[in-house]
C-alpha positions as semicolon CSV with decimal commas, in nm:
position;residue;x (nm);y (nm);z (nm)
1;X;-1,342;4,503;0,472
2;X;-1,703;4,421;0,469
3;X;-1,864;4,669;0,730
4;X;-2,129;4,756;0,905
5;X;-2,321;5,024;0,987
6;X;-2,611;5,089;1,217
7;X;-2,790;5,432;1,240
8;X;-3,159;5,493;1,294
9;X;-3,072;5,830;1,094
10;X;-3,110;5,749;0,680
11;X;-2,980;6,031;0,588
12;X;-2,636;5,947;0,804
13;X;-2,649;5,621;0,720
14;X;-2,637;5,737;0,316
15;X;-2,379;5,935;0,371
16;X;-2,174;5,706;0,581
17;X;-2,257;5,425;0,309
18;X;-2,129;5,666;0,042
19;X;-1,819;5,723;0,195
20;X;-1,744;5,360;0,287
21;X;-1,854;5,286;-0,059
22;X;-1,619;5,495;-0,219
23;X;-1,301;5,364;0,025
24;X;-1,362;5,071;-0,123
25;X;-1,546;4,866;0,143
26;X;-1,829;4,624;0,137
27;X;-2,125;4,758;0,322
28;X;-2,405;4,661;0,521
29;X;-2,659;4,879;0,630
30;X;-2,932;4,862;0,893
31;X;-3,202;5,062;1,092
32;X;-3,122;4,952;1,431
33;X;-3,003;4,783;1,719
34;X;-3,157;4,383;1,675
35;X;-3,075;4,365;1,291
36;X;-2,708;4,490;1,359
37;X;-2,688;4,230;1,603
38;X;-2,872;3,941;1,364
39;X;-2,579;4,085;1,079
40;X;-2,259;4,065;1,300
41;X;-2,343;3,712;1,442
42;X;-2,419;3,557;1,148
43;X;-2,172;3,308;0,954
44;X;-1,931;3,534;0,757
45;X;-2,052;3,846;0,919
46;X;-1,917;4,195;0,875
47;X;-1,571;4,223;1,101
48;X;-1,618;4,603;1,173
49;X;-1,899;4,821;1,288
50;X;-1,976;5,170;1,278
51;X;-2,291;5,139;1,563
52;X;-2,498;5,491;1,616
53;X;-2,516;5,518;1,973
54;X;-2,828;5,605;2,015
55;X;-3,099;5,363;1,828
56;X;-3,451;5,292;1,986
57;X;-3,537;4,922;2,161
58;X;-3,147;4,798;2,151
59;X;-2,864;5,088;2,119
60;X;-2,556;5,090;2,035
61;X;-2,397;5,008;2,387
62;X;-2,620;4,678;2,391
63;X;-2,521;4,551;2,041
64;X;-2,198;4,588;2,189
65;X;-2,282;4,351;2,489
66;X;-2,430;4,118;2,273
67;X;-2,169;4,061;2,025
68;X;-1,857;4,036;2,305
69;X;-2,039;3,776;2,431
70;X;-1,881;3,563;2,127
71;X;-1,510;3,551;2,151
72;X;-1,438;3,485;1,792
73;X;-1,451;3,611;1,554
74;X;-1,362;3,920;1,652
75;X;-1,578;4,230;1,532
76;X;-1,450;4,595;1,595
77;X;-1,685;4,801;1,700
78;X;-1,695;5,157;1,630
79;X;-1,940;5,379;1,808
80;X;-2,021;5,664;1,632
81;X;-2,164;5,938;1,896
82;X;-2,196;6,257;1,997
83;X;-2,152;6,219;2,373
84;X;-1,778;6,324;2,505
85;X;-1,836;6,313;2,843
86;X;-1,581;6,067;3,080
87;X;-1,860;5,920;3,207
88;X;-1,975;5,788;2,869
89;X;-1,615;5,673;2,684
90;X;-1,582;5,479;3,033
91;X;-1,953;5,309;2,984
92;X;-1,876;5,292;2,588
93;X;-1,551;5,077;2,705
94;X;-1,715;4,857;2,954
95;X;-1,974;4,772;2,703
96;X;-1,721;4,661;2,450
97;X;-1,664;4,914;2,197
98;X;-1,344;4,967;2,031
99;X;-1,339;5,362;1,885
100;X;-1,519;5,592;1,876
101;X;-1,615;5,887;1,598
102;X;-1,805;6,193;1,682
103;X;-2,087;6,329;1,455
104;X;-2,035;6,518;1,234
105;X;-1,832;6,292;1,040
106;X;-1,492;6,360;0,927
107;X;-1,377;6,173;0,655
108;X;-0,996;6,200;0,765
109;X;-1,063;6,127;1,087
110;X;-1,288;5,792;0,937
111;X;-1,018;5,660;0,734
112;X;-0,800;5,631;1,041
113;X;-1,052;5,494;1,275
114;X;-1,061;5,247;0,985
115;X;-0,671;5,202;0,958
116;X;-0,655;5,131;1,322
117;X;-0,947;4,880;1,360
118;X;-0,752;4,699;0,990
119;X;-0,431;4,646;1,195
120;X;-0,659;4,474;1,467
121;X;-0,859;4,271;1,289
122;X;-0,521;4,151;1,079
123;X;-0,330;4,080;1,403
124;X;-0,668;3,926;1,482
125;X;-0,650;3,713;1,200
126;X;-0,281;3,597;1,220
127;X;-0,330;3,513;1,561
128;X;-0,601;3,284;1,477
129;X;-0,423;3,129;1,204
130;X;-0,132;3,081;1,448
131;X;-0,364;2,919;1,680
132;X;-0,495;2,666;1,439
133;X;-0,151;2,600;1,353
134;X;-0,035;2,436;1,667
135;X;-0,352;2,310;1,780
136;X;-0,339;2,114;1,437
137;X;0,075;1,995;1,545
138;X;-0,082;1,928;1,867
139;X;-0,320;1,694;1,770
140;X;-0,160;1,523;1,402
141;X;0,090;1,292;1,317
142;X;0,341;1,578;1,116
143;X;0,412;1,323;0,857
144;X;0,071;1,130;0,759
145;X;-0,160;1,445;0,873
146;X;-0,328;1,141;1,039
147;X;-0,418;1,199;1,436
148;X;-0,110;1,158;1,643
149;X;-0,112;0,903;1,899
150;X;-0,260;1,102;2,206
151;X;-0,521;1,220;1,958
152;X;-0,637;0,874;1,846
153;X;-0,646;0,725;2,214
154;X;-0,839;1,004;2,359
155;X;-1,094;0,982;2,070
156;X;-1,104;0,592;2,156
157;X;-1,161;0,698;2,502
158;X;-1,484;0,891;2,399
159;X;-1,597;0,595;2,183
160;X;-1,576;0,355;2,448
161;X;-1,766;0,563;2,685
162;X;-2,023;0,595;2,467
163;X;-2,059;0,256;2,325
164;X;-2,093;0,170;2,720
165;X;-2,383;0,421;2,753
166;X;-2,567;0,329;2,490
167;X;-2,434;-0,037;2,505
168;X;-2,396;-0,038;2,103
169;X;-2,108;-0,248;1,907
170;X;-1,758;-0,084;1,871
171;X;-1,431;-0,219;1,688
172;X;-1,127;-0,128;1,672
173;X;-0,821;-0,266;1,472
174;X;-0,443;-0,237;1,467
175;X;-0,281;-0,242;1,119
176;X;0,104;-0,264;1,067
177;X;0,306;-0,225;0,718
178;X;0,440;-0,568;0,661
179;X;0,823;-0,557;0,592
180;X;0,852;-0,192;0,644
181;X;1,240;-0,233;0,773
182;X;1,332;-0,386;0,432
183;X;1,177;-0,099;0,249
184;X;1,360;0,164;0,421
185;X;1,640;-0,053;0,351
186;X;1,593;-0,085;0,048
187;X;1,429;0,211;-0,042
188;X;1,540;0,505;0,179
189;X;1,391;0,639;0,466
190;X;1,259;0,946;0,189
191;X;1,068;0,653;0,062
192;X;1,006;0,540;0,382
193;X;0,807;0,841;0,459
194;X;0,623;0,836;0,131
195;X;0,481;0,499;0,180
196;X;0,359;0,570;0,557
197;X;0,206;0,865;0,446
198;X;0,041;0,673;0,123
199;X;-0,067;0,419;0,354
200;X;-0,288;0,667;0,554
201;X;-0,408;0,723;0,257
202;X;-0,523;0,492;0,098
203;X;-0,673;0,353;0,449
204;X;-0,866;0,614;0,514
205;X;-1,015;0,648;0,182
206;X;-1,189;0,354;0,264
207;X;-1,326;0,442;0,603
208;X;-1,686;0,567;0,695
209;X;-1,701;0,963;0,725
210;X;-1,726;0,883;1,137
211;X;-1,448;0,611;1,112
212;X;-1,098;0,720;1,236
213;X;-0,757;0,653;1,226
214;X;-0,409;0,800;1,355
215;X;-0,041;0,670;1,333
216;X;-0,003;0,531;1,672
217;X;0,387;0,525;1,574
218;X;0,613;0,389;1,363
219;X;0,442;0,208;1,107
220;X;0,125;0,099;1,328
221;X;-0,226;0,272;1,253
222;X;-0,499;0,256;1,480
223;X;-0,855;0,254;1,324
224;X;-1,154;0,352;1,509
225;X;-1,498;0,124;1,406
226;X;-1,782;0,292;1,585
227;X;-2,123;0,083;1,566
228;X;-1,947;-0,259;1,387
229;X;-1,950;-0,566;1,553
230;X;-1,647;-0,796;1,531
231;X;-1,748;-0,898;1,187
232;X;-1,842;-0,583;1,048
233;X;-1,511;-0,425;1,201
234;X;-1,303;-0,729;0,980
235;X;-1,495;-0,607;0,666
236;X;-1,350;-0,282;0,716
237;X;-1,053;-0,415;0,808
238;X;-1,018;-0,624;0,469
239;X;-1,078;-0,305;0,240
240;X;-0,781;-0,091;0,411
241;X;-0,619;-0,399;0,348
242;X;-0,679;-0,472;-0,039
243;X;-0,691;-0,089;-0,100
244;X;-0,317;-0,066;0,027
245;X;-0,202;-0,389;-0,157
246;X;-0,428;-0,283;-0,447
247;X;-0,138;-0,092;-0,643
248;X;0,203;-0,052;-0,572
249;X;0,347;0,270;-0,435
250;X;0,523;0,482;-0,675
251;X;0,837;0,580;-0,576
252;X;1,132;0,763;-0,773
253;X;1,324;0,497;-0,847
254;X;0,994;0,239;-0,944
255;X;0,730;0,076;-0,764
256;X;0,697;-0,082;-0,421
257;X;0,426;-0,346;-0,337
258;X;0,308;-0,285;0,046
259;X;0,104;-0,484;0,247
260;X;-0,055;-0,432;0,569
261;X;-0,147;-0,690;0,862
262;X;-0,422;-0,602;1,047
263;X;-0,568;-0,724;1,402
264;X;-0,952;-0,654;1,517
265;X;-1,100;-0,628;1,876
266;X;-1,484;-0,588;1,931
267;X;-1,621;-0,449;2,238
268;X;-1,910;-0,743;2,351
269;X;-2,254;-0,633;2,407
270;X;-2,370;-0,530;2,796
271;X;-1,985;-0,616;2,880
272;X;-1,793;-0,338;3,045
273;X;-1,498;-0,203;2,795
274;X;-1,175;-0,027;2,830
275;X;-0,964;0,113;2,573
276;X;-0,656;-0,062;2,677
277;X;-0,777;-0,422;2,694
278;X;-0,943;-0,309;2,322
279;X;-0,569;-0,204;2,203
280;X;-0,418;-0,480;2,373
281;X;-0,650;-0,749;2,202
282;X;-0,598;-0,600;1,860
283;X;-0,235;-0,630;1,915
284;X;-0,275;-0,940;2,003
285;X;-0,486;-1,043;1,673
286;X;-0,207;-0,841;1,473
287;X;0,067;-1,087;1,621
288;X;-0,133;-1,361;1,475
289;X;-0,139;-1,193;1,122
290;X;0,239;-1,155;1,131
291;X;0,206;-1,511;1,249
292;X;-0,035;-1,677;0,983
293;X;0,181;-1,492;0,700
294;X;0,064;-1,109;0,690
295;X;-0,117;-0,941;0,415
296;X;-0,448;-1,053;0,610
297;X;-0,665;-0,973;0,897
298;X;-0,780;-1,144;1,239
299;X;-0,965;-1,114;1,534
């Protein structure tokens, strides 16, 4: 673990360093209270802290205030101390802290403070990691990675309310795999998959780094143009197109040439906007790809 350790004491803090050193942890050492609390906040900050209780200016108990003020990530906090009183373990809690050690050090005693505040942090960890998990299944299509559907329209949401506020352009466009029935057909719905996900691909290699897209379902993609106009929107619109037609898709048993229709709405300058009459006019320009013979894109 990388550790810290704060203690206005240098020969304790040697001799804690020492010992930490030669568990085998990474250590950080300061003189007091405002530097400990610089170290632990910082990006990629120690995750455990051994904090002398009493420090001048900022103490231990305030270092602990500070840093439970940020949720995540977590840092335990080990006050090391020579108080025992109730009255103190019950202000030491309040205030955050985790453990505590009593001076003089005990190096058995150390290494299972330590144990206890490594099965934290690792619970800690896995929880987080759990977390990101289903916030990521919440908000992605599970087969393209793409944003799912609710994803996409909320972020459309936030896109027309601020192209409203700052009346600036915004496009959107629906695309749709030409033919996609025939190549599960023909194909397999294995191959199916492949080409969906290939498609997002490819689509949004082409996109600005503040472009987005997500699978609204099925084979339909939803791309989100902030700051193009109508014609700037179909420019866009045309490379997702060529870059999915580009090559064929290779699949086990050879190649498959894809296409992809697209339709483009524009919100119009100092006119209110909605998101659903922006969907609904894409869709409307997509039917008139199908329409005009696919592989292109209107508005």
């Amino acid at each position: 673990m990388k550790i810290l350790i704060a203690d206005d004491d240098p020969v304790s803090r040697r001799v804690l360093e020492g010992t930490l050193t030669r568990l085998g942890h990474e250590v950080v050492t300061v003189a007091e209270g405002r530097s400990a609390i610089r170290e632990l906040l910082a990006p990629q900050g120690p995750t455990l802290a051994i904090l002398d209780w009493m420090m001048p200016e900022v103490d231990g108990l305030a270092v602990c205030r500070e840093v439970r003020r940020r949720p995540e990530p977590y840092v335990y906090v080990i006050l090391l101390t020579a108080r025992d009183r109730r009255e103190d373990m019950v202000a030491a809690l309040d205030a955050g802290a985790d453990d505590f050690l009593t001076k003089p050090l005990d190096t058995v005693e150390l290494r299972a403070r330590l144990r206890s505040g490594e099965r934290v942090l690792d619970l800690q960890a896995h929880l987080l990691e759990t977390q990101a998990a289903l916030r990521h299944q919440a908000t992605h299509d599970y087969l393209t990675g793409l944003w799912n559907r609710r994803m996409i329209l909320e972020e459309l949401g936030r896109e027309v309310n601020r192209a409203s506020h700052n009346d600036v352009p915004l496009s959107v466009a629906v695309a749709d795999i030409d033919h996609f029935k025939s190549i599960n057909d023909t194909h397999g719905h294995a191959a199916g998959d492949f080409v969906l996900q290939e498609t997002g691909k490819r689509i949004r290699g082409v996109l600005r780094d503040y472009d987005a897209v997500g699978r609204l379902g099925g084979e339909e993609f939803l791309l989100l143009l902030p700051g193009c106009d109508k014609v700037e929107g179909m420019e866009i619109a045309d490379r997702a197109r060529q870059a999915v037609a580009g090559d064929p898709i290779a699949l086990p048993n050879g190649g498959v040439q894809v296409t992809l229709s697209l339709g483009v709405a524009a919100r119009k300058p100092s006119a209110p906007a909605d998101a659903s009459s922006l969907v609904e006019a894409a869709d409307a320009a997509l039917y008139r790809a199908k329409a005009n013979g696919r592989n292109r894109v209107e508005a």
